[in-house]
N, C-alpha and C positions, 0 to 999 in steps of 0.2 A: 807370494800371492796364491787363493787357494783358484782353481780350475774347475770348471762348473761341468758336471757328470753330462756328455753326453745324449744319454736317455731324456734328460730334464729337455732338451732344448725344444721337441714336436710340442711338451705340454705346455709350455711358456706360448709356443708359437699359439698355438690353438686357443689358447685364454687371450691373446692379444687380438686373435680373430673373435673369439667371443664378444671381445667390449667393445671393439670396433664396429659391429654389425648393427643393423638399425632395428630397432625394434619393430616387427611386424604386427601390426592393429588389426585383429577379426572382426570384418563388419556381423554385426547383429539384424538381423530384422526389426524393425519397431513399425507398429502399427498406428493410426494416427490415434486409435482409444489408450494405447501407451505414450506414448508423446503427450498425451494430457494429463495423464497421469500424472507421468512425470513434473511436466512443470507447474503442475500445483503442489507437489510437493517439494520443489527446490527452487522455482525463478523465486528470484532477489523481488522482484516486483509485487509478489503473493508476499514473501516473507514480509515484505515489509507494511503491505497493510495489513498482518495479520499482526503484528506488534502493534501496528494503531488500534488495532479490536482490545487488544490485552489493555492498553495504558487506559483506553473508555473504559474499562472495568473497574480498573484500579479508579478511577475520577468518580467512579459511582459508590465504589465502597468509600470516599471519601467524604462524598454528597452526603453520607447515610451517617456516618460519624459524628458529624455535628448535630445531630438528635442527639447524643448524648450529653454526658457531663465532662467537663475542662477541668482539669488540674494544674495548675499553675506554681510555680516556687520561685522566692526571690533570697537572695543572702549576699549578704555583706558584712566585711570588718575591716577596720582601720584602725587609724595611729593617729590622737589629738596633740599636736605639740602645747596648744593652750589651752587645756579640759576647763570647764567652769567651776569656780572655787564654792566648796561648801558654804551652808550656813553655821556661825557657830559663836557663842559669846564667851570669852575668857572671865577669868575668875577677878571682881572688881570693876571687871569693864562697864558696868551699869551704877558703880559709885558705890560711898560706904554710909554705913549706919553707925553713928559715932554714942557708943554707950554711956560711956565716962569721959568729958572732956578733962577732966586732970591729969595732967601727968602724972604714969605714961597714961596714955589716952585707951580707951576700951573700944574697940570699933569692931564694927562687924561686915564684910565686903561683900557686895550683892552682882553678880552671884557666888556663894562660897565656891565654888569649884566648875571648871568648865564644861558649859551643855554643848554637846553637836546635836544641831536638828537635824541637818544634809551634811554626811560628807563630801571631802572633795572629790571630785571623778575624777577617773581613772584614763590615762593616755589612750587605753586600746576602747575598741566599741564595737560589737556584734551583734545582726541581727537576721536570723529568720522567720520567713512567712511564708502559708501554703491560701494558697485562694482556689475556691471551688466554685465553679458555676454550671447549673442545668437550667436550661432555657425553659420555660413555662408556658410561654403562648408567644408566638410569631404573626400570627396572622396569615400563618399558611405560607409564608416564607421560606421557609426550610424544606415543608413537603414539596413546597415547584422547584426550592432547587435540585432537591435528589429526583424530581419528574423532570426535568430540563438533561442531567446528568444521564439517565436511564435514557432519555430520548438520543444522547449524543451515543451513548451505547447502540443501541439500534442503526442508528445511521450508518457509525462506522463497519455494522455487518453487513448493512443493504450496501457502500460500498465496496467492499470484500468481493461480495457475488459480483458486481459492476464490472469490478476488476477483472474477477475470473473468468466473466464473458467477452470483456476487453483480449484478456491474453491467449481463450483460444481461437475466437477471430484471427488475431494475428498469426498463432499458429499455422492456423486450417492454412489461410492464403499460403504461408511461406512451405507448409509439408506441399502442398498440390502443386504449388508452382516448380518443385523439384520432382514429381512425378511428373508433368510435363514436361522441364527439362528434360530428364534421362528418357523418357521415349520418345523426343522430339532428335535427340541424340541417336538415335537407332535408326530412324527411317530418314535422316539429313545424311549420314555416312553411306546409308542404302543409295539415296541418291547420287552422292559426290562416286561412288564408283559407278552407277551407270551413265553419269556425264561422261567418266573417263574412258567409256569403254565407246561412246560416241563421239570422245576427240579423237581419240586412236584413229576409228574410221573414216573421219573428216579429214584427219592427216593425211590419211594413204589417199585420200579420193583427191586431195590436193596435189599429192606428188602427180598422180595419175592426171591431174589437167581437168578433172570432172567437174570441180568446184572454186573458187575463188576463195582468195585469204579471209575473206570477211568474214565466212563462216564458220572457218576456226576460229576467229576470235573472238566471234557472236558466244560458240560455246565454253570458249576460258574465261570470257566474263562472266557466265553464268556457274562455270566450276567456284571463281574466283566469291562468286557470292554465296554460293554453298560452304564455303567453307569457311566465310564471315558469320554464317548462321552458325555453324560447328561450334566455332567461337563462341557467339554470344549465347548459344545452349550450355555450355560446359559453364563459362564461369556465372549463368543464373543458376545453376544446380549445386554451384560451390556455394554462391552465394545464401541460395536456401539453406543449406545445411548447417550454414555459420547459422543462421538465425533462427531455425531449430535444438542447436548446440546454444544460444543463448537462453531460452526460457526450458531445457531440457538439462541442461548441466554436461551435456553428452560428448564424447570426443566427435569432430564433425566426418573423421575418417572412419570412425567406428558406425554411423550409419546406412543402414539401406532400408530405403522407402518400400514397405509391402502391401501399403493399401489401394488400392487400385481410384480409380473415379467410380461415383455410383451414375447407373445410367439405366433406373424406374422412374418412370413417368411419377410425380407429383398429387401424390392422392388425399391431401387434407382440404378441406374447402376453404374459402376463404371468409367464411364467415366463424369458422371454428380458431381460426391463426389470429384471425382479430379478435376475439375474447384471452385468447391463450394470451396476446402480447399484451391488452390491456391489466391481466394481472398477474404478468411475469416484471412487466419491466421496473429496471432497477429507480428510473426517472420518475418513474406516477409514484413509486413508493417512497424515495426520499423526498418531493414535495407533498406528499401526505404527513411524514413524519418531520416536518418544515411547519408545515399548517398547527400539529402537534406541540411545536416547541415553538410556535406563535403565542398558543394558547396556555400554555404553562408561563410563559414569559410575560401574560396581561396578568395570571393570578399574582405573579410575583411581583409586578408593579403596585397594582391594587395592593395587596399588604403592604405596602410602603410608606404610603400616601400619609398625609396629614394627620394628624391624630389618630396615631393608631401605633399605639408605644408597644415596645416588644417586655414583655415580663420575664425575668428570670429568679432563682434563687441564687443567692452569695453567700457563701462561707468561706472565714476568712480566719487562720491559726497566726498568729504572731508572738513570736519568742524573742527578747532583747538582752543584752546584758554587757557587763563589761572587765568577767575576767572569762579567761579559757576555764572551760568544765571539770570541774577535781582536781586541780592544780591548786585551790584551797580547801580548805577544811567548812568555808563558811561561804563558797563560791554562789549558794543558791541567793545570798543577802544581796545580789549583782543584779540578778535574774529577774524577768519581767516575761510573763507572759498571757494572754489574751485570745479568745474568740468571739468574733463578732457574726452574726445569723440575721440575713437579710432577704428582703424581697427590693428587688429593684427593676425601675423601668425608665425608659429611654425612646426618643423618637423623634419627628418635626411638626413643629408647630403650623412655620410659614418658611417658604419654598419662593416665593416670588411666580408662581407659578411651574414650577419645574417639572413635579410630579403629575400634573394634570396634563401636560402636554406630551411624557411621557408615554400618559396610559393612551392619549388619541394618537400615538406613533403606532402603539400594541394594537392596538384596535382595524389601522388602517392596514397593519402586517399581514393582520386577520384577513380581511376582504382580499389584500393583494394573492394571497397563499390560496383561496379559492378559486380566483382568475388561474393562477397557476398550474391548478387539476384542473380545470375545466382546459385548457389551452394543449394540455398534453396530453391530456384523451382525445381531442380531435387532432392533433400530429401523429401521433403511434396510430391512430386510423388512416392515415395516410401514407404514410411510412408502409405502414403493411399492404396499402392497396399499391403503391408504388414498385416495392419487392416483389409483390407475387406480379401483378405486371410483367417485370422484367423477367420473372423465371416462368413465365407462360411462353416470353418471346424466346429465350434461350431454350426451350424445350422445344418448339417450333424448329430454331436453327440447326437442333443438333438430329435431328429429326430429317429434314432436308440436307445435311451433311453425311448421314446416313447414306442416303439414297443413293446421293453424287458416290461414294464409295461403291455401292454396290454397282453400279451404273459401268464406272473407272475400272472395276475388279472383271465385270465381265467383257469388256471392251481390249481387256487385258490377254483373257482369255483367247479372244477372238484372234490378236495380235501374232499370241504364241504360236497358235495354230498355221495361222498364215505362215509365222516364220519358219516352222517346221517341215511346211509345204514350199519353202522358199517363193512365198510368193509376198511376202513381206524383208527388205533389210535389215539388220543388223539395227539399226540407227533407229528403223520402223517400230520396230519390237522394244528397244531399248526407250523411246517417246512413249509408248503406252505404258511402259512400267513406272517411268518417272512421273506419268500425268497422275497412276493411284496412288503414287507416295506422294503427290502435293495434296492432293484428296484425302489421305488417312490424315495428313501435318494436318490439313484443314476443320478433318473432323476432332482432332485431339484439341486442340485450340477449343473446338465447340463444347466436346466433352468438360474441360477447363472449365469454362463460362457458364456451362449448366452447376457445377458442383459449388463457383463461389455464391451463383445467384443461388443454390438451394439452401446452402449453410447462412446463408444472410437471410433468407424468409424464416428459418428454423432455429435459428440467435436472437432474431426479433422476438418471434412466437415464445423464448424459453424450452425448446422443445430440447438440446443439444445438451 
């Protein structure tokens, strides 16, 4: 048995630590103008209305095809076990013409020699045909269909956008909700240590006879519920990141959030957000293009209707026979062939009414697809006075959370001082610091509330 060198054994060891080791993931910065990018260029969601954009395209170059001319091909061949027997008279078969009755007698057989009019057919049988058809007049049938076709094109791109304002909605929320996680995480741990640095003290003041148990335990309820926050800030920030790692494609360990909250006052009017929504949004446009394909869909009725025959041209090649090609010498004697050149027309007579009640369905589609735009320009004007509403009041809030911060910051101030002068405790000082970290929590939560109420006035508007 051979013995293994030695020297070898560090680099064996070192490769085993190599593959054992975990692979460490460098977080990236992504911005939230990256993150959209992103997931427009890879959520499954985009991907897959953008293959419904593509297949409407293909339905319209189909629309358009049928303007054309059809070419058609039929064939067939078979095996007759009982072909139909010729025509044919044998020699005599129609009697004789008796010259000389003496013996021997002189006669003459009618017919001398046998005719075939038809032979007999043959077991095998072949036959091909090419039919050509270009449609000549419709009635405008074919142009509403490729205008129906095109309209379905259209739609599925006004969905598209729908879509793509759908998914950075959902974005925004889940990118901002993990920038308030993780800085909601920074000043909850700021606090959970000056709780602790105020049980310490309540401790000692207990041993000391100064205080009662109660108020230790007043403040371990209160550690106890900072650190329930801790909790449910860490796994909302895990949680964000999964669902930025869904429509981003991204590892969720690989990010870090760098776009901050924006915090300028709101400077569009609101009478400019309500023109911008009323011809941004994706709703007025696909019931416009609804009303659209109302109207395409009354001309294609209307063509349909009763007396009113579609015209085409027909051409039609037909070859038959019944031996294989050059396999005789006299094969074409088999052979049959023909073109036939036609105008032909087709359509209904009587309906029992069918088509007429059709076209007053078209008709009523029509009125209903106006109520429709009319209905949704006074909602998207409401919507948008409702939004800005609400981002006047969150601009107010975060405005008066301001303040209380500034207010808390200098109170703080105050605090240190005292403490420094020991004319405040430990406990004194450490209550005013915790009171501006519930104050920033507070204003962070506001900053929050301004940015989703801005991004929803500015999603409505189309601005984003």
């Amino acid at each position: 048995m051979r013995r293994v060198m030695p020297g070898i054994i560090p680099y064996l060891l070192l490769f085993v630590v190599l593959l054992s080791a975990e692979m460490v993931v460098e977080a990236e910065d992504l911005s939230f103008v990256r993150a959209v990018q992103l997931a427009e260029e890879r959520s499954e969601i985009l991907l897959l209305q953008k293959n419904a954009v593509k297949r409407a395209g293909l339905a319209v170059a189909e629309a358009r095809s049928r303007l054309g001319p059809e070419l058609t091909f039929e064939a067939a061949g078979g095996y007759m076990a009982f072909p139909p027997e010729g025509v044919s008279v044998r020699v005599g078969e129609l009697g004789m013409i008796i010259l000389d009755p003496e013996p021997p007698p002189l006669s003459y057989p009618i017919p001398d020699e046998d005719l075939i009019f038809i032979e007999d057919a043959r077991n095998t049988f072949f036959e091909l045909s090419l039919q050509l058809r270009q449609p000549l007049y419709t009635w405008g049938k074919l142009q509403s269909s490729v205008q129906l076709a095109g309209l379905g094109l259209e739609m599925s791109r006004v969905e598209l956008a729908e879509r793509k304002r759908q998914v950075r909605q959902d974005l925004h929320a889940a990118y901002y909700s993990g920038v308030m996680a993780r800085d909601s995480l920074v000043l909850l741990r700021q606090i959970l240590d000056i709780l602790g640095e105020i049980e310490e003290d309540r401790k000692r003041a207990y041993e000391l006879g100064s205080v009662n148990r109660l108020s230790v335990l007043e403040i371990q309820s209160q550690i106890s519920e900072a650190r329930r926050w801790i909790v449910q800030a860490e796994q909302a920030y895990a949680s964000s990141l999964q669902a930025i790692a869904l429509y981003t494609d991204l590892e969720p360990e690989s990010v870090q959030l760098s776009t901050e909250f924006r915090r300028d006052p709101p400077r569009r009017s609101e009478v400019e957000l309500k023109e911008s929504a009323l011809k941004s949004s994706p709703s007025l446009k696909k019931a416009r293009l609804d009303q659209e394909r109302a109207r395409a869909n009354l001309k294609l009725i209307r063509g349909g209707a009763n007396l009113r025959p579609d015209l085409s041209l027909n051409l039609s090649f037909e070859v038959s026979g019944q031996t294989i090609p050059w396999t005789e010498t006299d094969w074409q004697d088999n052979w049959d062939l023909n073109l036939i050149a036609g105008v032909g027309t087709g359509g209904s007579l009587f309906d029992s009414g069918r088509s007429r009640h059709q076209l007053r369905q078209a008709e009523e589609a029509m009125t209903a697809s106006q109520l429709t735009i009319d209905l949704l320009r006074k909602q998207i004007r409401l919507q948008t006075r409702r939004a800005f509403e609400t981002l006047q009041l969150r601009w107010a809030e975060l405005e008066e959370a301001r303040a209380a911060v500034a207010m808390a910051a200098e109170e703080g101030k105050n605090a240190s001082r005292a403490f420094e002068q020991q004319l405040f405790t430990r406990e004194q000082w450490g209550m005013a610091r915790f009171g501006l970290l519930q104050k920033r929590l507070a204003l962070l939560q506001r900053e929050h509330s301004f940015e989703l109420a801005l991004y929803e006035l500015e999603s409505l508007a189309g601005f984003p």
